[in-house]
N, C-alpha and C positions, 0 to 999 in steps of 0.2 A: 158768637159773641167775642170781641177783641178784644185782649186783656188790659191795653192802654191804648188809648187815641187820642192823637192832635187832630182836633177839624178846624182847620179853614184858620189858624191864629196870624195875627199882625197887632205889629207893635211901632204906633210912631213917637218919634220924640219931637215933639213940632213939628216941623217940614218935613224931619227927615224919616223915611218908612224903614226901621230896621231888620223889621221882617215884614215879609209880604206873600200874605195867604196863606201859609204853607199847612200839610195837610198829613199823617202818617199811622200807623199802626204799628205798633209792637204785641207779637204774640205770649204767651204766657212759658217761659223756659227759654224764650231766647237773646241773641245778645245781640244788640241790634245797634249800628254806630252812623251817628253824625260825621261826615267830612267837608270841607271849602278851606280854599284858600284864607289869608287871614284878612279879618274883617267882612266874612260871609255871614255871619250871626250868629255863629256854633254855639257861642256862651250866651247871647238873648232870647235864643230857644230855650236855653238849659235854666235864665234865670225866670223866662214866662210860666215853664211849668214846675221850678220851684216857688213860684209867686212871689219873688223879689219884686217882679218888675209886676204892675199891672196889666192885664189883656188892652188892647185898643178894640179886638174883637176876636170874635173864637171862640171855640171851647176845648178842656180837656180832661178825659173821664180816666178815671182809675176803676178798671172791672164793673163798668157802667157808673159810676158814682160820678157827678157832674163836681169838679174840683173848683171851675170855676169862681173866681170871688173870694175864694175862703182865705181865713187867715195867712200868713204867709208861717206863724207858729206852729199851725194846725198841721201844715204840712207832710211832717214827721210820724205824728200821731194818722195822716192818712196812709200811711204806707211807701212813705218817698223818701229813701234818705239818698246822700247827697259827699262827694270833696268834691274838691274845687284845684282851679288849674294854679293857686298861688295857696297854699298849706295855710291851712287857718286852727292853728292848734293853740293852745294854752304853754307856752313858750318854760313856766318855771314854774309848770305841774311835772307830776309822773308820769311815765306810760298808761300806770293803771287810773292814774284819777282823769285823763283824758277819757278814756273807756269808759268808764261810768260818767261821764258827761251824755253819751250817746245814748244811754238809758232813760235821760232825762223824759223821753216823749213818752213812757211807761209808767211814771210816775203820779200818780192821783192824789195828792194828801192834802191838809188844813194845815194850820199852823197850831190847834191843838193837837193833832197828830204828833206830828213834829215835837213840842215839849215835852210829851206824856212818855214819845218814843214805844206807841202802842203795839201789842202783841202784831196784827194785822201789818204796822208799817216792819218790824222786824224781819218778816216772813217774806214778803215784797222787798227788803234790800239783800237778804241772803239768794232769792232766785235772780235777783240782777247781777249780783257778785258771782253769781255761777254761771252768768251767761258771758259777760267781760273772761272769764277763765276759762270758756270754751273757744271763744273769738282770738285770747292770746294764743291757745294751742294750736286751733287752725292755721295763725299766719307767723309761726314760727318766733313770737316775740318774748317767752320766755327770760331769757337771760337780760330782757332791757324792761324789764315790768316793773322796778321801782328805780328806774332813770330818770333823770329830768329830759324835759325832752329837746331846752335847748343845746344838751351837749350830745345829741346824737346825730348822724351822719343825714343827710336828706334823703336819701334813696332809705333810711327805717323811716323815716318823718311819714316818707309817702304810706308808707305801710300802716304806721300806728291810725294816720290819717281815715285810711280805708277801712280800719280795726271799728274807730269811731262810728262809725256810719253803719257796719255790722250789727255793733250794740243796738241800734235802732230797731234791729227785725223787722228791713223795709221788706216791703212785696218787690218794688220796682228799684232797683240802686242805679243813681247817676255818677257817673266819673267824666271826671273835666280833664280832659288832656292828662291821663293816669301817669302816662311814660314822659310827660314834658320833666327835662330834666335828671335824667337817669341814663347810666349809661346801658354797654350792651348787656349785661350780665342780670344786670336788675329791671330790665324792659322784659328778657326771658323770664325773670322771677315774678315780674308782674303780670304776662302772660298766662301762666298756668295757674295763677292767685283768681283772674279773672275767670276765666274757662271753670278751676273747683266751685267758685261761688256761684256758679250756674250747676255745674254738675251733683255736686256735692250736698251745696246749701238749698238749692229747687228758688233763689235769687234770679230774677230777672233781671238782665243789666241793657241798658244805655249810655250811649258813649260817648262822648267826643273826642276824636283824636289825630294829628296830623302825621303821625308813624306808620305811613302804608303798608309796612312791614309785622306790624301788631296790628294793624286793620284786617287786612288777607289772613291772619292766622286764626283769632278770635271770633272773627263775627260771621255770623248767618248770612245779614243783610246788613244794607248800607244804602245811605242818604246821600246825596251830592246836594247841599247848596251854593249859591253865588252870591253875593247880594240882596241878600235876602231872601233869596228865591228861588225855591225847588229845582236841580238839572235831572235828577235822575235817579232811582229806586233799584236794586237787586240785591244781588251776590255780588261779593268786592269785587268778582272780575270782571262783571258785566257793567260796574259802573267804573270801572276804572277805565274801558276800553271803550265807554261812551265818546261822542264826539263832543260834544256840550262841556263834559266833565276836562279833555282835555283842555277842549279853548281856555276854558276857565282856570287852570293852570298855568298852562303854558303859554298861554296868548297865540293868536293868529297865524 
């Protein structure tokens, strides 16, 4: 049984087929990445199976669970959290009230809840505040936990960013182009960030990323698309040294 699976998705927008067919399995502990050139569909994969975009057809299971169709909110609460290749943060909150945003998909209450501020809802906001305080200590953000967060540097942005998405306690974590925007110091910082959350947290991750240098180090396996369109499946070196994979780089 395969811990997540794309069968057979395509996605078109009118005319144009952004994706086409494409097909894949991720195992359960491993870190498994997307690569293409740009405009091969890396982020229309990443937004089919966060259900931003609708299937045109396909399916895709979480630990056999058919995702397909479902909410695009529900997502979270199935096991998928998720950053993104452009920081989608709450610009003049905290560090920490960012984090408890990520908890949100654990949240179950009424709005008599909520007034009453019932024993039960209590007890449910001190074990989410306790999980935002293990996620700070894991990714070293201590000293920036009641910062705003547009006064801090981008390379924490990315960090708090991926803090958020921990709060969720996905099965499956998505990272969009993790290292876009960072340099060499904090591409290595997010390197071993990635690697712990698998090793550490028992986090499954998926990737997208154009840093063949954090692809090779990080991942298991690896996807080549072109144009929507599947070139080639392995170990980074075996898709790096495809012939498909390079046309598709480097041209002819």
């Amino acid at each position: 049984m395969s811990f997540f699976k794309v069968a057979n998705i395509t996605k078109r927008f009118g005319g144009l087929t952004a994706v086409d067919n494409i097909s894949f399995e991720v195992e359960k502990g491993e870190i498994f990445t997307i690569i293409g050139p740009n405009g091969a569909g890396k982020t229309t994969i990443f937004n089919l199976i966060s259900l931003i975009y609708p299937l045109s057809s396909g399916r895709i299971l979480l630990e056999e669970e058919d995702l397909t169709g479902i909410a695009p909110h529900r997502v979270g609460a199935a096991g998928i959290g998720r950053t993104f290749q452009n920081i989608e943060l709450f610009e003049h909150a905290t560090v920490l009230q960012n984090l408890l945003v990520g908890c949100h998909t654990h949240t179950h209450t009424s709005l008599l809840a909520e007034m009453l501020y019932l024993p039960r809802l209590q007890r449910k906001e001190v074990q989410l505040r306790r999980r935002v305080e293990e996620v700070i200590d894991f990714l070293d953000l201590q000293s920036v936990r009641d910062s705003l967060v547009d006064g801090l540097p981008y390379g924490v942005r990315k960090v708090v960013e991926l803090g958020r998405a921990l709060c969720m306690q996905p099965k499956l974590l998505l990272l969009d182009e993790p290292s876009s925007g960072l340099n060499v110091e904090e591409t290595d910082d997010m390197a071993f960030w990635i690697q712990d959350i698998r090793d550490d947290l028992g986090i499954t991750v998926l990737m997208v990323e154009h840093d063949m240098g954090l692809v090779s180090r990080v991942s298991d396996r690896v996807l080549a698309v072109s144009e929507g369109r599947s070139l080639a499946i392995g170990t980074p070196a075996e898709v790096q040294s495809d012939p498909a994979v390079m046309t598709a780089y480097l041209g002819k």
